[in-house]
GURO-483545 format. One record per residue: residue number from 1; residue in one letter; y, x, z of N, C-alpha, C in turn. Coordinates in steps of 0.1 Angstrom, whole numbers. Example, Ala and Ser with C-alpha at 12.3 -4.5 7.8 and 13.67 -1.06 7.14 Angstrom:
REM residues 2
<r i="1" aa="A" n_v="-57" n_u="132" n_w="78" ca_v="-45" ca_u="123" ca_w="78" c_v="-33" c_u="132" c_w="78"/>
<r i="2" aa="S" n_v="-22" n_u="128" n_w="71" ca_v="-11" ca_u="137" ca_w="71" c_v="0" c_u="129" c_w="79"/>
This chain:
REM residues 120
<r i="1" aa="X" n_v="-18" n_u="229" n_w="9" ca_v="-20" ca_u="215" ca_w="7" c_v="-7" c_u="210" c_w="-1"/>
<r i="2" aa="X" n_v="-14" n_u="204" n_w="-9" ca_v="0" ca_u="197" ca_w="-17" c_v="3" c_u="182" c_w="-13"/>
<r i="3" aa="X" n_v="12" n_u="174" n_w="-13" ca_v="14" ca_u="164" ca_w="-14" c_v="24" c_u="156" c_w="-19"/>
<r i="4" aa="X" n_v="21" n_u="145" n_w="-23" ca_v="25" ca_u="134" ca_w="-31" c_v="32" c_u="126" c_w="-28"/>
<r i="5" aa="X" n_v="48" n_u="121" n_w="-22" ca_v="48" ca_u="110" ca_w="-18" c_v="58" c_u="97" c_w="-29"/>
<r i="6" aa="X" n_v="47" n_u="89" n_w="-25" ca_v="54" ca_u="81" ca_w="-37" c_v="61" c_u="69" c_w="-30"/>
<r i="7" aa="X" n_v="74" n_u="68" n_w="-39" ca_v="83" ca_u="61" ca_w="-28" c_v="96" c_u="55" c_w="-42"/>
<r i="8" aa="X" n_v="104" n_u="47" n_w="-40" ca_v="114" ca_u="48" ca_w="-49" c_v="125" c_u="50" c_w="-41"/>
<r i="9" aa="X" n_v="130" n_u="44" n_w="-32" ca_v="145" ca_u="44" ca_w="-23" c_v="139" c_u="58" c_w="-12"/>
<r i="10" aa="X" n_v="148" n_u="62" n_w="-8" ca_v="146" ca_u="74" ca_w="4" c_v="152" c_u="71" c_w="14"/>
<r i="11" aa="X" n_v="144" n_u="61" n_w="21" ca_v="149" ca_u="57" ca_w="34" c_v="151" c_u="65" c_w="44"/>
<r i="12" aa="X" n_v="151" n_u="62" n_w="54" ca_v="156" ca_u="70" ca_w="70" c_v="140" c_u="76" c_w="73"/>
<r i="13" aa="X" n_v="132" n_u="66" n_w="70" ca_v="118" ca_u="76" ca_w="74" c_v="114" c_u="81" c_w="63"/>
<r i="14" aa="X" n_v="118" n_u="81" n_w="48" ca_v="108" ca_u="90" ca_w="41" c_v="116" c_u="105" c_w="45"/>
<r i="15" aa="X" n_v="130" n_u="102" n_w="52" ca_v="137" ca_u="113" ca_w="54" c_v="129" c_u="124" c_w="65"/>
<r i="16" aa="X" n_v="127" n_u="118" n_w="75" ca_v="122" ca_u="119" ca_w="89" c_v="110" c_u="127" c_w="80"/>
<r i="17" aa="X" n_v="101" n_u="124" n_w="74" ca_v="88" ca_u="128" ca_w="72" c_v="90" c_u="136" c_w="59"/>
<r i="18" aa="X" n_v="103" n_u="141" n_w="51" ca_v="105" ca_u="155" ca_w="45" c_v="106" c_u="160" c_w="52"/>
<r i="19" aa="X" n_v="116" n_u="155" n_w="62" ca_v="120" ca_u="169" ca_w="72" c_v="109" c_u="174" c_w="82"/>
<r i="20" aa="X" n_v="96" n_u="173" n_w="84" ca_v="87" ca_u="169" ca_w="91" c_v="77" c_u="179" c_w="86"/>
<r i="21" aa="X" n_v="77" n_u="176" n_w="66" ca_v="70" ca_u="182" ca_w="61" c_v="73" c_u="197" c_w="60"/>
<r i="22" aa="X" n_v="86" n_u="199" n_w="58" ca_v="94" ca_u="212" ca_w="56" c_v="92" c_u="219" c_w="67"/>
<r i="23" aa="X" n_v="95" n_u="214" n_w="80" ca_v="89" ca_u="218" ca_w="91" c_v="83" c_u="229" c_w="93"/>
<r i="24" aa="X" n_v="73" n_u="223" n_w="88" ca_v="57" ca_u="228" ca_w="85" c_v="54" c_u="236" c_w="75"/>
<r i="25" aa="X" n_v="60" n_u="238" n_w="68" ca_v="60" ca_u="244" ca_w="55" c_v="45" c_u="236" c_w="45"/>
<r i="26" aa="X" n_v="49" n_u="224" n_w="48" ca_v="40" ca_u="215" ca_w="38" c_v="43" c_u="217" c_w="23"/>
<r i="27" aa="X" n_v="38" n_u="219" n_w="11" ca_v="44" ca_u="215" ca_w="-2" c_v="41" c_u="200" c_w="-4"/>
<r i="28" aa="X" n_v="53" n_u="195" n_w="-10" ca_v="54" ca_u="178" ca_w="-16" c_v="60" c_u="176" c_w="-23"/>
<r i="29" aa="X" n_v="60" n_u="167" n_w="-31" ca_v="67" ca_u="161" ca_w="-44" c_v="71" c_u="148" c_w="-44"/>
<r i="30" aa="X" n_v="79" n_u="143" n_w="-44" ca_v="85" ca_u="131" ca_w="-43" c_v="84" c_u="126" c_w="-55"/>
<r i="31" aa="X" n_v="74" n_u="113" n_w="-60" ca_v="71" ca_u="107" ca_w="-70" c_v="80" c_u="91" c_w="-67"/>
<r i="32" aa="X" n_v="90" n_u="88" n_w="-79" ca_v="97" ca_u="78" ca_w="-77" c_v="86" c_u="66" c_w="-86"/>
<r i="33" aa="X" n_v="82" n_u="56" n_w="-79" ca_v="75" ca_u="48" ca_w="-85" c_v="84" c_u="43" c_w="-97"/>
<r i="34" aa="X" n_v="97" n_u="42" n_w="-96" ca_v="106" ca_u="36" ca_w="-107" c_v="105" c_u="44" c_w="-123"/>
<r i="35" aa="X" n_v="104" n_u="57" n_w="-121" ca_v="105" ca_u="61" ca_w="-129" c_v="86" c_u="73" c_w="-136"/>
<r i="36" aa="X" n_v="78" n_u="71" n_w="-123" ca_v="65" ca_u="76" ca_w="-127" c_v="58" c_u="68" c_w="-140"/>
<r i="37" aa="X" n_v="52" n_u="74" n_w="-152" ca_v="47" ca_u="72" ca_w="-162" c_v="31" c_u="74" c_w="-162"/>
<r i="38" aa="X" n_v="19" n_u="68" n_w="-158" ca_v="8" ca_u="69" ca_w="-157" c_v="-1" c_u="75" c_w="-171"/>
<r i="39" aa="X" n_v="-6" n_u="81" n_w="-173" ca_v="-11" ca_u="84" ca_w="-189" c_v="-26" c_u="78" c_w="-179"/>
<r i="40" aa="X" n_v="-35" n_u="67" n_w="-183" ca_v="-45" ca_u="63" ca_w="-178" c_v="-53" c_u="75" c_w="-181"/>
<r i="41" aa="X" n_v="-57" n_u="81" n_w="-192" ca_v="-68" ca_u="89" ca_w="-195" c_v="-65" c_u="103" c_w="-188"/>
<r i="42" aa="X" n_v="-52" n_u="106" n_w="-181" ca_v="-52" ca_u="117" ca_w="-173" c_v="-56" c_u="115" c_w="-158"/>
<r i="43" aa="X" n_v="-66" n_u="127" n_w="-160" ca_v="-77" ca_u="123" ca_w="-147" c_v="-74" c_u="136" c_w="-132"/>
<r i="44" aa="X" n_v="-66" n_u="145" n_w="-138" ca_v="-58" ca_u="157" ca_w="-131" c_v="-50" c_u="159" c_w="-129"/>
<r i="45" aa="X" n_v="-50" n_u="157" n_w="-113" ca_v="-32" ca_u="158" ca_w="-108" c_v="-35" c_u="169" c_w="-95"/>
<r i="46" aa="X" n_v="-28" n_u="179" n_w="-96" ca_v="-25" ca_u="189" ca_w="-88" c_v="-20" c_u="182" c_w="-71"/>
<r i="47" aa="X" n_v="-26" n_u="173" n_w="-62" ca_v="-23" ca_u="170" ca_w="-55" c_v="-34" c_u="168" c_w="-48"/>
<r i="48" aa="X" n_v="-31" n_u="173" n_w="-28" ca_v="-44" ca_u="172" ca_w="-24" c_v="-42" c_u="154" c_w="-17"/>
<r i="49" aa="X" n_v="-30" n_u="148" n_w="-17" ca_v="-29" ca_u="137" ca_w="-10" c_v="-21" c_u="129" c_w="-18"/>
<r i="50" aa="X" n_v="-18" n_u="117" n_w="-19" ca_v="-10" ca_u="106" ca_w="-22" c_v="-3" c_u="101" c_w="-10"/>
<r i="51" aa="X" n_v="6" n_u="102" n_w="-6" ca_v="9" ca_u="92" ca_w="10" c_v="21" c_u="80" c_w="2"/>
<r i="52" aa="X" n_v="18" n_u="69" n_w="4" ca_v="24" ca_u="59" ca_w="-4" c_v="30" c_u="52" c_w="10"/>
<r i="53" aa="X" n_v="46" n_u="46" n_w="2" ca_v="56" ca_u="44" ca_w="12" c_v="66" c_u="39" c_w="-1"/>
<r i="54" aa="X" n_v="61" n_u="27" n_w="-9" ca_v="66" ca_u="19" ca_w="-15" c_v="69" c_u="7" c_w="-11"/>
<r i="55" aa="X" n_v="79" n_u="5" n_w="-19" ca_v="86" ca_u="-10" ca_w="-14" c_v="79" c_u="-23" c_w="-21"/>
<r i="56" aa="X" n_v="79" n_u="-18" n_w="-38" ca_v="72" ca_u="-22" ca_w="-45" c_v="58" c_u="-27" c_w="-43"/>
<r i="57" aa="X" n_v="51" n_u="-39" n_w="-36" ca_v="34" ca_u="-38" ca_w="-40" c_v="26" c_u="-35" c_w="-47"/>
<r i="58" aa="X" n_v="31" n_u="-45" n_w="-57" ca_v="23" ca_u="-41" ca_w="-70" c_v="25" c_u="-28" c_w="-81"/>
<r i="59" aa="X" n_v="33" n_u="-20" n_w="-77" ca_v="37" ca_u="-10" ca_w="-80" c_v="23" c_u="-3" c_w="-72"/>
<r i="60" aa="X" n_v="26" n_u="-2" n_w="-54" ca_v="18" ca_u="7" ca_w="-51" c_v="6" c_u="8" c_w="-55"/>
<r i="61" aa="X" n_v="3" n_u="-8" n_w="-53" ca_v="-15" ca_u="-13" ca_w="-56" c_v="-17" c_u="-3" c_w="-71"/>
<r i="62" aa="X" n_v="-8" n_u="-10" n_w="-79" ca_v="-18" ca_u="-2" ca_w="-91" c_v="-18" c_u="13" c_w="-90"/>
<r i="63" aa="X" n_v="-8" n_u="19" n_w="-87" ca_v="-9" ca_u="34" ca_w="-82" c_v="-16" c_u="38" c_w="-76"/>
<r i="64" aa="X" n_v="-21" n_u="30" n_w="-67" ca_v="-32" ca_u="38" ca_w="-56" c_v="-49" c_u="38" c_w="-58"/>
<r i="65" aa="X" n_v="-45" n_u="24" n_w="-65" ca_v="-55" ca_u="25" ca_w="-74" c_v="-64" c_u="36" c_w="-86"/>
<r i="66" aa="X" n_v="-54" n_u="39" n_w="-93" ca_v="-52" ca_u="51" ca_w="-105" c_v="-55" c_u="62" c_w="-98"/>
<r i="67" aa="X" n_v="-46" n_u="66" n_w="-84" ca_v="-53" ca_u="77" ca_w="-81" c_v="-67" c_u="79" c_w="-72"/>
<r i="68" aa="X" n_v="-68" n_u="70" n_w="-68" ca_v="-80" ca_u="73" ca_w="-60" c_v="-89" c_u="78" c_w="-73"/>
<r i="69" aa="X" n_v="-89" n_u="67" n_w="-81" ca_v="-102" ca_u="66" ca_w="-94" c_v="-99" c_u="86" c_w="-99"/>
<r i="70" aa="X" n_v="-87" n_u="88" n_w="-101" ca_v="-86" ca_u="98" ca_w="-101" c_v="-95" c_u="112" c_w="-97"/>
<r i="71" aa="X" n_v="-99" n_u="106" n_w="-82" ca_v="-102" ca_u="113" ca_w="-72" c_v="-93" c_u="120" c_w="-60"/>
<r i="72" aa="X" n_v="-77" n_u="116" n_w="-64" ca_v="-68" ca_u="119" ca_w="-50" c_v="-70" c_u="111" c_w="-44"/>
<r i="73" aa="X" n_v="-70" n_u="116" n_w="-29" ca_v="-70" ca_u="109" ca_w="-18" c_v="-59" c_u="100" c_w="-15"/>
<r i="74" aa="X" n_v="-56" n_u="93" n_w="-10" ca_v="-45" ca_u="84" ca_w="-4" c_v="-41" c_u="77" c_w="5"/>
<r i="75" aa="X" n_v="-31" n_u="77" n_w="14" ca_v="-28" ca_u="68" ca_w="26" c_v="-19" c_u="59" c_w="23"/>
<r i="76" aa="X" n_v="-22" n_u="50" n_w="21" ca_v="-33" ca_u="42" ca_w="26" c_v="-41" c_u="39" c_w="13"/>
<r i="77" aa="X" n_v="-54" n_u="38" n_w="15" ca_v="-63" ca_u="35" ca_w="4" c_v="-56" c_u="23" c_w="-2"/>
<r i="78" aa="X" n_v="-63" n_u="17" n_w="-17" ca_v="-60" ca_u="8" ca_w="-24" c_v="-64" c_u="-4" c_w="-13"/>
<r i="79" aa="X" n_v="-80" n_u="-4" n_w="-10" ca_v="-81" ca_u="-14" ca_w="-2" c_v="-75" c_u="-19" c_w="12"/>
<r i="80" aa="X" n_v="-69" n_u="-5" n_w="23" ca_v="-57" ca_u="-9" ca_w="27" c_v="-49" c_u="-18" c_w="24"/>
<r i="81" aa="X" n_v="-41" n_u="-13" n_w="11" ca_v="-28" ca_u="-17" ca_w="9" c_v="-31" c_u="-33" c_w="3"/>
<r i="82" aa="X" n_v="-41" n_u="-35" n_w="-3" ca_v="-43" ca_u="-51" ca_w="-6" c_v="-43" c_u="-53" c_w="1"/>
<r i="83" aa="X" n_v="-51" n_u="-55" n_w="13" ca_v="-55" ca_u="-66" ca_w="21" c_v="-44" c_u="-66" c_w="34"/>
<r i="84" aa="X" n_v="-35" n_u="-58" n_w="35" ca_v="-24" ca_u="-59" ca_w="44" c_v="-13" c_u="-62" c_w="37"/>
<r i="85" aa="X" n_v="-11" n_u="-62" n_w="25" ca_v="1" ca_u="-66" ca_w="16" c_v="-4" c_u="-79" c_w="13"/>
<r i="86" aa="X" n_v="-13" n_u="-87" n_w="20" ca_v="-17" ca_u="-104" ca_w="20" c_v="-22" c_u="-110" c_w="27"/>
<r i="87" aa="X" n_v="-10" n_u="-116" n_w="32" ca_v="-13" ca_u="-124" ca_w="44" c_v="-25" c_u="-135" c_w="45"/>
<r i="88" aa="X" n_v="-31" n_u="-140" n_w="35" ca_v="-43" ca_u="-145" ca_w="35" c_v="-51" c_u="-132" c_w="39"/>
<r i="89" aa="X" n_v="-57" n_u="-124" n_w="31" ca_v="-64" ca_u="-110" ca_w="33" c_v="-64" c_u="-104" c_w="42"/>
<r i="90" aa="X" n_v="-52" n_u="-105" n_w="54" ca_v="-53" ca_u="-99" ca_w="64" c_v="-57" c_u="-105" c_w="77"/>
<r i="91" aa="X" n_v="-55" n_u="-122" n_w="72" ca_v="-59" ca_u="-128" ca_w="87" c_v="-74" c_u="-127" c_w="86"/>
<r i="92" aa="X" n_v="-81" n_u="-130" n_w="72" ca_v="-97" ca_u="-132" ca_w="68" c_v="-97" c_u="-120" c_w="81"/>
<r i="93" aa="X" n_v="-94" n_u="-106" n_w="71" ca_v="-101" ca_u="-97" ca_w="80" c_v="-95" c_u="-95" c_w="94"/>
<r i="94" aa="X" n_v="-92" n_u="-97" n_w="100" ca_v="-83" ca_u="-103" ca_w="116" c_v="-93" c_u="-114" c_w="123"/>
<r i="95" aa="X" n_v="-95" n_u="-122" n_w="112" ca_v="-107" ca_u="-132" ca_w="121" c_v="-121" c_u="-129" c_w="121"/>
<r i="96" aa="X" n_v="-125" n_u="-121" n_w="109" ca_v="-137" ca_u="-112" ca_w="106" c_v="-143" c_u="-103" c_w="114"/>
<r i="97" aa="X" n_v="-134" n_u="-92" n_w="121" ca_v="-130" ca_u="-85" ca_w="130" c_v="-128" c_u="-88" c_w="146"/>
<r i="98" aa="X" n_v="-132" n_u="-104" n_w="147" ca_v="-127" ca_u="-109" ca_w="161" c_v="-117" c_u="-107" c_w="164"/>
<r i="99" aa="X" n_v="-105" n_u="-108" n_w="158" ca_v="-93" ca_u="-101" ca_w="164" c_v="-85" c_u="-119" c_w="169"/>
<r i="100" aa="X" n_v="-85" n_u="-124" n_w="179" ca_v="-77" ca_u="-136" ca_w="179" c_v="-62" c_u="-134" c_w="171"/>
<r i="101" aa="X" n_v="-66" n_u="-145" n_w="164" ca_v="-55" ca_u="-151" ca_w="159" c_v="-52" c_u="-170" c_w="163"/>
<r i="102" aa="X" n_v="-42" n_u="-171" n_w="158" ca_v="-34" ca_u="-185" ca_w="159" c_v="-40" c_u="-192" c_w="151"/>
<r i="103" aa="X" n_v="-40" n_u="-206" n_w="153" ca_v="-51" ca_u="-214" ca_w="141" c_v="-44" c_u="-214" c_w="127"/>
<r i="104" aa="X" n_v="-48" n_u="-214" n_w="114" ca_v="-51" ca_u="-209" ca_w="106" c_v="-50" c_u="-219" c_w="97"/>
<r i="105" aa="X" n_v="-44" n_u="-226" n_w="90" ca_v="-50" ca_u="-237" ca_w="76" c_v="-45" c_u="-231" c_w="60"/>
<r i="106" aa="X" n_v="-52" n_u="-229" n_w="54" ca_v="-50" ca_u="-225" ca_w="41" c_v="-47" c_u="-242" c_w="32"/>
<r i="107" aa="X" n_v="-42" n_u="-243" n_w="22" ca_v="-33" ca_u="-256" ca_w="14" c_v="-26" c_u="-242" c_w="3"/>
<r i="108" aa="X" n_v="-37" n_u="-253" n_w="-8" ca_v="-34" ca_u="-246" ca_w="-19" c_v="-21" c_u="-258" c_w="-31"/>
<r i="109" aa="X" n_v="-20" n_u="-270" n_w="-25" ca_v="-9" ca_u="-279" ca_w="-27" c_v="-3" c_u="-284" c_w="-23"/>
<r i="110" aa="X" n_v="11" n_u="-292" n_w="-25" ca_v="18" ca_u="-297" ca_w="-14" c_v="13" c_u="-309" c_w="-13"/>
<r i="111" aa="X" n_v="3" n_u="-318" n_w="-23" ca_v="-5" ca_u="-326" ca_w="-13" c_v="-10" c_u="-322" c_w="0"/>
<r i="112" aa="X" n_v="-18" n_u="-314" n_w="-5" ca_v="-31" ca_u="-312" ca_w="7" c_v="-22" c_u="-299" c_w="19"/>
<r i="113" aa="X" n_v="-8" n_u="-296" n_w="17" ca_v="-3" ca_u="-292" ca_w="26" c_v="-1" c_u="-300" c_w="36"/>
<r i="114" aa="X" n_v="6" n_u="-314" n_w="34" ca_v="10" ca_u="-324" ca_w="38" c_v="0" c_u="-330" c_w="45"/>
<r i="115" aa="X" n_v="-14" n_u="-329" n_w="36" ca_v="-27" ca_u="-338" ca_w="47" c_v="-30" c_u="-329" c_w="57"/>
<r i="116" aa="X" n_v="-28" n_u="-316" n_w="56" ca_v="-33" ca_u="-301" ca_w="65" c_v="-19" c_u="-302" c_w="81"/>
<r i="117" aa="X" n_v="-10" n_u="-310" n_w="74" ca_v="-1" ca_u="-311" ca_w="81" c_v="-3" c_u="-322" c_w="93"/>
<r i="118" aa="X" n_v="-2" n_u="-334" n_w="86" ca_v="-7" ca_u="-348" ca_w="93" c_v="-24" c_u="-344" c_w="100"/>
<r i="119" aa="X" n_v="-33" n_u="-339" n_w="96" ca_v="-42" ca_u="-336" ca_w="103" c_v="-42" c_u="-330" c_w="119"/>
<r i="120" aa="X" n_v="-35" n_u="-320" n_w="118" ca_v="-34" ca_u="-309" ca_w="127" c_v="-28" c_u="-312" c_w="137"/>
């Protein structure tokens, strides 16, 4: 198994989880989002996984994107990483899900912040 981790800084856990992979004698490649170059029309990447551990969102989103379409797998999927990289996105699906949450007001201006405010 090969894998992919795409990351730009090398924190204390992407450390933890080389050493983890070596372990194991996992193969992996450390893809630095800062400096990865996407050729869109290349559809082949020698990797059985993508495990994404970016700081960057919109970095990861489009990445994970690109590879799924690819056909690599990835942790966390594109739809993952959207909808937990947005706090709107994540309460929908938190309340969607039954999951109690705290009451909720979306204000898309600082008018109708201010009326969302005095209302409540």
């Amino acid at each position: 198994m090969k894998i992919g981790v795409l990351c730009s800084l090398v924190r204390k856990e992407e450390k933890l989880l080389f050493d983890a992979f070596r372990a194991r004698g996992l193969d992996f490649v450390r893809l630095d989002d800062r400096e990865l170059i996407l050729d869109l029309h290349q559809r082949e990447w020698d990797f059985d996984v993508i495990l994404e551990r970016c700081i960057n969102h919109s970095r990861a989103l489009h990445t994970l994107r690109y590879f799924a379409d690819c056909g690599v797998r990835t942790v966390n999927t594109y739809e993952v990483a959207n909808t937990c990289g947005d706090k709107l996105l994540t309460t929908l699906a938190l309340i969607r899900d039954k999951v109690p949450t705290p009451p909720v007001l979306v204000a898309h201006t600082p008018e109708s912040a201010l009326a969302a405010i005095a209302d409540s």
